[in-house]
C-alpha positions in Angstrom: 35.6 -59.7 47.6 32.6 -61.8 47.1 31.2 -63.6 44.5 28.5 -60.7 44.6 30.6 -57.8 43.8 32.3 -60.1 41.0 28.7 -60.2 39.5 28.2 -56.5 39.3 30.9 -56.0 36.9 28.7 -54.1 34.1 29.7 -56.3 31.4 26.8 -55.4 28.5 27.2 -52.3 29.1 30.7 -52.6 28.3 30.8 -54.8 25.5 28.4 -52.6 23.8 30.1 -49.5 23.6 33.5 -51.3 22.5 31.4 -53.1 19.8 30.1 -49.8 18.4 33.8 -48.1 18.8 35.3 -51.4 16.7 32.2 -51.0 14.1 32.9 -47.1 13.8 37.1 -47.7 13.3 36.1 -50.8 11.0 36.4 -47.5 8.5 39.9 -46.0 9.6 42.1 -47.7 6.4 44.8 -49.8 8.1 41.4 -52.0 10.0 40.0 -51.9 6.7 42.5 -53.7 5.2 43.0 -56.2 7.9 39.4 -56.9 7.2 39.9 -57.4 3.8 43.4 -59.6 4.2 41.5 -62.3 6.5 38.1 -62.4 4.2 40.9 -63.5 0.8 42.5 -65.9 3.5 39.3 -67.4 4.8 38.7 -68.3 0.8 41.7 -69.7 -0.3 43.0 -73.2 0.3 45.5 -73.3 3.5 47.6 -70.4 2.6 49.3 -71.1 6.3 50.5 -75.1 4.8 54.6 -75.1 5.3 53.8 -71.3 5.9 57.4 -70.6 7.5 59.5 -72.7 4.9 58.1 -70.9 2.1 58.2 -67.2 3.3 62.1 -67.7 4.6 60.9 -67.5 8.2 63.0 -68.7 10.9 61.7 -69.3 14.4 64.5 -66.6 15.2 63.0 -63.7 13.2 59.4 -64.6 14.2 60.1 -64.2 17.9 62.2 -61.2 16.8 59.1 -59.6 15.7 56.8 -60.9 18.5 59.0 -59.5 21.2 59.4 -56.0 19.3 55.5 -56.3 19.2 55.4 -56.8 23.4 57.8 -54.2 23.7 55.8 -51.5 21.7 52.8 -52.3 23.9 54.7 -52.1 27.0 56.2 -48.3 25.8 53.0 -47.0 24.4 51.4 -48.0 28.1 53.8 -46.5 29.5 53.0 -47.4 32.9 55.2 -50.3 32.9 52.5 -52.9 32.2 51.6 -54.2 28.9 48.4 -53.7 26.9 46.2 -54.9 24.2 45.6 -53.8 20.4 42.4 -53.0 19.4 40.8 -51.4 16.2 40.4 -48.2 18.6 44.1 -47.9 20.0 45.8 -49.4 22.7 44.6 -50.2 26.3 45.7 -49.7 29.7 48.1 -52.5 30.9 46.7 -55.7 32.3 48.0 -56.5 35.2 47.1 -60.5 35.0 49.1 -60.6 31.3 51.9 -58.2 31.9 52.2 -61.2 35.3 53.1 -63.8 33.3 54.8 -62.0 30.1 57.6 -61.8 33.1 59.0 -65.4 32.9 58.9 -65.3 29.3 60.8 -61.7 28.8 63.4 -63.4 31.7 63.7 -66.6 29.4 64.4 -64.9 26.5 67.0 -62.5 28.2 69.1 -65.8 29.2 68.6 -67.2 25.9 69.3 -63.9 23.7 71.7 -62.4 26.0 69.6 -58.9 25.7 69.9 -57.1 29.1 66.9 -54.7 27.6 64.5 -57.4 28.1 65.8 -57.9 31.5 65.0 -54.5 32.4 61.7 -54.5 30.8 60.8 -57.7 33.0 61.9 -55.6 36.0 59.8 -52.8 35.3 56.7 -55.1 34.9 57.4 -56.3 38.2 57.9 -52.9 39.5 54.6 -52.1 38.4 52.7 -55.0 39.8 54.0 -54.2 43.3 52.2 -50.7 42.4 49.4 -51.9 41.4 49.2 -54.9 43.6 45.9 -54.4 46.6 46.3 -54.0 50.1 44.6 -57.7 50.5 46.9 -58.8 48.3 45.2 -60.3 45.1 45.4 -58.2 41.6 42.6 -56.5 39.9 40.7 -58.3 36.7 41.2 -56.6 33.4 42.7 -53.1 32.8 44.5 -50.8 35.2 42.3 -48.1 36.5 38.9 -50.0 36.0 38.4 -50.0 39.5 37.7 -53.8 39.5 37.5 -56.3 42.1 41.0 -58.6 42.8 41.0 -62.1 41.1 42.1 -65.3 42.0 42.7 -66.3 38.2 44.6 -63.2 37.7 47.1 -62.7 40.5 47.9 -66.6 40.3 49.5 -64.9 37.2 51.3 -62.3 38.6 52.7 -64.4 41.4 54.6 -66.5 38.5 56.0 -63.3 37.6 56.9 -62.1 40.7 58.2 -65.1 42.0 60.3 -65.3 38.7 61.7 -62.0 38.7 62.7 -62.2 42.7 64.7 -65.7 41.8 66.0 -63.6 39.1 67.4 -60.9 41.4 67.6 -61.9 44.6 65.3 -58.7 45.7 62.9 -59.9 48.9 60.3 -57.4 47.9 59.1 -59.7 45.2 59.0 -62.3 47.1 57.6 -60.9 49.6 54.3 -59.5 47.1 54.2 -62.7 46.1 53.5 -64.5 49.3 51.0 -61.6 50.1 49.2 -62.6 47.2 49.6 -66.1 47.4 47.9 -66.1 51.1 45.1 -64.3 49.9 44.3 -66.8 47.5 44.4 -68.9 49.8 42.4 -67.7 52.3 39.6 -67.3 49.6 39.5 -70.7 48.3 36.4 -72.7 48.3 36.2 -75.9 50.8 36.0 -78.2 47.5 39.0 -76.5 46.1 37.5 -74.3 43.7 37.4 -70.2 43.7 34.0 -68.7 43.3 34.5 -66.1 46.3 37.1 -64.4 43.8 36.5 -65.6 40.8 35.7 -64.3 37.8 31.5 -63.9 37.7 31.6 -66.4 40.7 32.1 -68.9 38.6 33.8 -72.4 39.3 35.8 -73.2 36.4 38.5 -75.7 35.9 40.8 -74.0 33.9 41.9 -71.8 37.9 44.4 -74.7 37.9 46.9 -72.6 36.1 46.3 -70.2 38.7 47.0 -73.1 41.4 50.1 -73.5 39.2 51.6 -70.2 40.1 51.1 -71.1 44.3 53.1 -74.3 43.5 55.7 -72.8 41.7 56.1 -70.5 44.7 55.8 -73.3 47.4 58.9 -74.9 45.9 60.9 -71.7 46.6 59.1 -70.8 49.8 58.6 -74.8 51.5 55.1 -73.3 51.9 52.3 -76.2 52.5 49.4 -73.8 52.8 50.4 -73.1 49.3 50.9 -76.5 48.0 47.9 -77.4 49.5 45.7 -75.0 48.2 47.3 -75.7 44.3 46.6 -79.4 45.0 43.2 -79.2 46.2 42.5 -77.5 42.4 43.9 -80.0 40.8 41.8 -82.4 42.3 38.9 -80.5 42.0 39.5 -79.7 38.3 40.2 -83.6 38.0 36.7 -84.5 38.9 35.2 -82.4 36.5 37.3 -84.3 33.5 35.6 -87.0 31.4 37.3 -90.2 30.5 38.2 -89.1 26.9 40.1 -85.8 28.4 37.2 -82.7 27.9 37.0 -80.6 31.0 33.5 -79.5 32.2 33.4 -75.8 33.7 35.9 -75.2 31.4 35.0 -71.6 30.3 35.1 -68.3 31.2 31.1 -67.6 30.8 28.4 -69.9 31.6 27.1 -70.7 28.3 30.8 -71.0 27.2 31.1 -74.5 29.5 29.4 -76.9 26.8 32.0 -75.7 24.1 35.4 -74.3 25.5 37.7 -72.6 24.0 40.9 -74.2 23.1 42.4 -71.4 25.4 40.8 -72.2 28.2 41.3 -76.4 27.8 44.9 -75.6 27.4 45.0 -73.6 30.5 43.9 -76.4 32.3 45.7 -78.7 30.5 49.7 -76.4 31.4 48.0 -75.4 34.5 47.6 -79.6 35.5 51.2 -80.7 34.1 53.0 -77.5 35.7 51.7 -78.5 39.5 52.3 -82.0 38.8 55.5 -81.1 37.6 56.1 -78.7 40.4 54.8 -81.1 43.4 55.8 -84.0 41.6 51.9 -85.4 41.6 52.4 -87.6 38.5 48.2 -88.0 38.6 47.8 -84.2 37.6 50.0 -84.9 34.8 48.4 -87.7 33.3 45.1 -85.8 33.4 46.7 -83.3 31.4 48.4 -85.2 28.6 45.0 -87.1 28.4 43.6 -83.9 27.2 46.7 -82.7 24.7 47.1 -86.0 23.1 43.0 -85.3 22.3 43.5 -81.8 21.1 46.6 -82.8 19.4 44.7 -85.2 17.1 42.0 -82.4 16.1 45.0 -80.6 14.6 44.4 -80.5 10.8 47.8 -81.5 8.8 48.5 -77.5 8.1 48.6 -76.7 12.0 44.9 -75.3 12.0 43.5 -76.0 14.8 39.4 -75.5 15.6 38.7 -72.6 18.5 36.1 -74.9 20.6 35.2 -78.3 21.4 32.0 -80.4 22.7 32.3 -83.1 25.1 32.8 -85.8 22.2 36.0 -83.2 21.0 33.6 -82.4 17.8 34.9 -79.0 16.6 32.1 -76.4 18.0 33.4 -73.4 16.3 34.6 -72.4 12.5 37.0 -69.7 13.4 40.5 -70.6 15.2 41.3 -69.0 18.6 45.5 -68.6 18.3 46.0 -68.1 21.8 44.9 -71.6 22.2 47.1 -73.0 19.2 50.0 -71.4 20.7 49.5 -72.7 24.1 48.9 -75.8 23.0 51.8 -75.9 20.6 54.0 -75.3 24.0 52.1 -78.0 25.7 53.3 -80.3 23.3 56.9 -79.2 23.3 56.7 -79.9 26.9 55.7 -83.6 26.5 58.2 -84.3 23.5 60.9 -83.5 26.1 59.6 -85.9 28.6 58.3 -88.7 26.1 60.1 -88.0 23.2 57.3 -89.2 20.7 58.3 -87.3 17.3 54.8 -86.6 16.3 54.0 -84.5 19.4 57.2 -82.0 18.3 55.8 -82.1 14.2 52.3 -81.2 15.5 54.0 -78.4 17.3 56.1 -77.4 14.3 52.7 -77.6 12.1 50.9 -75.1 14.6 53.9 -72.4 13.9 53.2 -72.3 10.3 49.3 -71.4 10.6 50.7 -68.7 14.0 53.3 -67.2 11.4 50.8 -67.0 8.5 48.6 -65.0 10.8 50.9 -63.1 12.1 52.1 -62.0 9.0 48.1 -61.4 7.3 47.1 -59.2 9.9 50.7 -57.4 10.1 49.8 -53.8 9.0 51.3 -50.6 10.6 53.4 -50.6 13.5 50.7 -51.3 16.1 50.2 -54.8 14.8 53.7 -56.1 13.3 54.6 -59.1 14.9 51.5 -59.3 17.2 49.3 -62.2 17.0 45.3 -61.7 16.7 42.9 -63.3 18.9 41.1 -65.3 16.2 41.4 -65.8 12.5 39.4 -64.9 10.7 40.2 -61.8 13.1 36.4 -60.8 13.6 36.2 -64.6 14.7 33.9 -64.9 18.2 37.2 -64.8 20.4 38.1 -61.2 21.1 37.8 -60.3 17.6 39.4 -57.2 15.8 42.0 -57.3 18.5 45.6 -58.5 19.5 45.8 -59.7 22.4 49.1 -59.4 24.5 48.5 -62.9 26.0 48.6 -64.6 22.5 52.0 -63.2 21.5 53.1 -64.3 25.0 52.0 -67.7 23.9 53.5 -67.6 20.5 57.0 -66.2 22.4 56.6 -69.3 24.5 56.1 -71.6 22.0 58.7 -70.8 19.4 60.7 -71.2 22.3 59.4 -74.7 23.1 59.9 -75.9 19.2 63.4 -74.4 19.3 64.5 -75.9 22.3 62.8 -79.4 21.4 64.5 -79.3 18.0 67.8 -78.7 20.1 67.9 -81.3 22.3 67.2 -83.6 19.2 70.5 -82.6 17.3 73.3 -84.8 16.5 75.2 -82.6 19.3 72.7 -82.8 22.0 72.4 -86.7 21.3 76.0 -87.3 21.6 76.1 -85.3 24.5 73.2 -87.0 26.5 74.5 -90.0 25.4 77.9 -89.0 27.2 76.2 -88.2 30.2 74.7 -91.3 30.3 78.1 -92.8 30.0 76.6 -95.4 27.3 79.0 -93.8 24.5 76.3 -94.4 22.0 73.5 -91.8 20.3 70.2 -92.8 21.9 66.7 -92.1 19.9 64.2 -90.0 21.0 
């Protein structure tokens, strides 16, 4: 659909009954509390410093909890998708989230050995191809909304779909995926940009870890159309980057684009290094770490990390968006495994304390444990009173990152690259 129809979406309207639902439940006890955990934390001095040494965390029982959390949302759905958290209850799944919780619930079954996890990844697949519209593309926001399809969205359930087929072998995947992947392709803008399905008609940027998903899929498929279309927004979101990294059109609102989040920078920033990666364009990637290496030096030394930035990377916002520190704590697990720098990985380590002391503060009753907020404070301007699925995604994603960086850096890994290397020696990161 149109740019047009995108534009009708009755957002105000919306936004004004949730706001007076959240200010109504602020009342209920458990929210209360919540409230009244995050306004202590906001007054005392970094409470989240070496957060996960000093509690008797473990990156183990953190992700423990996080996946538990996922798997709540995905039973109390109970469509097969996976919702959100909010003061009011839980949503309807989100087809665009539940897309790309796939790969991480398939990463962790390989790493944990948990077959239920498998089977949880399968059904969320099973319920994309349900949900999935005749033209192909995936609808914004919540099941049963009667929304439009979006190219941001389904480039996230293609990731999924196209995981869970090279998981199984089933064609039907596949096959969903392709379906989707051509009609993002047939809606793509002659610059490389998507307005015609994008989300308000915007161009923005940050579709490049959309683009990401088609060129994942064109390296199992040998697709060009694909390839093609994820290069050309990469090179579109590449002429909207300055020379110290920022990324103009970099939001998900208009008068968002002067200050983005720290979600939707690191979106761009994955979305770059994954195509690269994928299509081995080593320009894309550069672009990319340009950005993290400039986020990664607005990290404070407790792992907070500032929810927007201005074009000069001046903090624009007092309140911390966690989906953003999450993603860009992966971000910089990636590079440590290509560069091997150490301070990339302790930056990364540093984020997981202030994740874990969140996830702990706003840990009360079932529907929260081992979720992670939107913001902290959690009535902070980024989906506030909420727990969004996509930042415990993130968070799952991450740990997994710091654990596998830390890994590859052990006395054992060392010897044994070493060996492979046939140089009989320990080589340094």
């Amino acid at each position: 659909m149109g740019s047009s129809g995108i534009a009708q979406i009755p957002i105000t309207r919306r936004n004004l009954r949730n706001l007076a639902l959240m200010t109504l439940t602020t009342m209920w006890p458990p929210n209360t509390l919540v409230l009244s955990r995050n306004a202590i934390a906001v007054r005392r001095r970094e409470p989240w410093d070496n957060y996960v040494e000093r509690s008797g965390a473990t990156l183990e029982t953190l992700a423990d909890r996080a996946l538990a959390w996922i798997c709540r949302s995905q039973d109390r759905v109970a469509s097969g998708g996976v919702g959100d958290f909010q003061f009011q209850g839980w949503t309807p799944g989100y087809p665009e989230v539940t897309g790309y919780i796939i790969p991480t619930f398939w990463d962790y079954h390989r790493l944990l050995g948990r077959d239920e996890l498998a089977q949880r990844a399968i059904r969320m697949a099973d319920w994309e191809l349900r949900v999935q519209k005749p033209a192909g593309g995936f609808e914004s926001l919540y099941e049963g909304e009667g929304r439009p399809p979006v190219v941001f969205n389904t480039g996230q359930v293609i990731r999924g779909l196209t995981r869970t087929y090279e998981e199984t072998g089933e064609g039907r995947y596949l096959e969903a995926a392709v379906r989707a992947a051509d009609w993002m392709v047939a809606n793509q803008d002659p610059d490389g940009s998507w307005t015609r399905a994008g989300y308000l008609g915007m161009k923005r940027t940050y579709d490049v870890y959309a683009a990401a998903g088609l060129a994942k899929l064109s390296t199992v498929t040998a697709n060009d159309d694909h390839a093609r279309a994820a290069t050309a927004n990469c090179e579109f979101a590449l002429r909207h980057q300055l020379g110290n990294g920022w990324f103009d059109l970099c939001d998900n609102t208009p008068g968002g684009n002067a200050t983005p989040s720290t979600h939707t920078l690191c979106y761009t920033i994955d979305g770059l290094i994954e195509t690269g990666e994928a299509l081995g364009e080593h320009g894309f990637i550069v672009g990319g770490q340009r950005a993290a290496r400039a986020l990664m030096d607005r990290v404070e030394q407790g792992g907070r990390l500032p929810g927007r930035f201005d074009r000069y990377w001046q903090p624009a916002s007092r309140s911390v968006v966690l989906t953003g520190s999450a993603q860009l704590g992966l971000i910089l697990t990636r590079l440590y495994r290509r560069e091997g720098e150490r301070r990339l990985l302790q930056t990364a380590r540093s984020l997981v304390d202030f994740l874990a002391f969140s996830q702990r503060l706003n840990g009360i009753g079932r529907n929260r444990r081992g979720g992670i907020a939107g913001s902290f404070p959690i009535w902070g301007r980024y989906v506030p009173l909420k727990h969004p699925s996509w930042a415990t995604k993130f968070f799952l994603d991450h740990l997994l990152g710091v654990r596998m960086a830390f890994e590859s850096t052990s006395p054992a890994s060392a010897a044994a690259a070493a060996a492979d290397r046939g140089d009989g020696g320990v080589g340094s990161s």
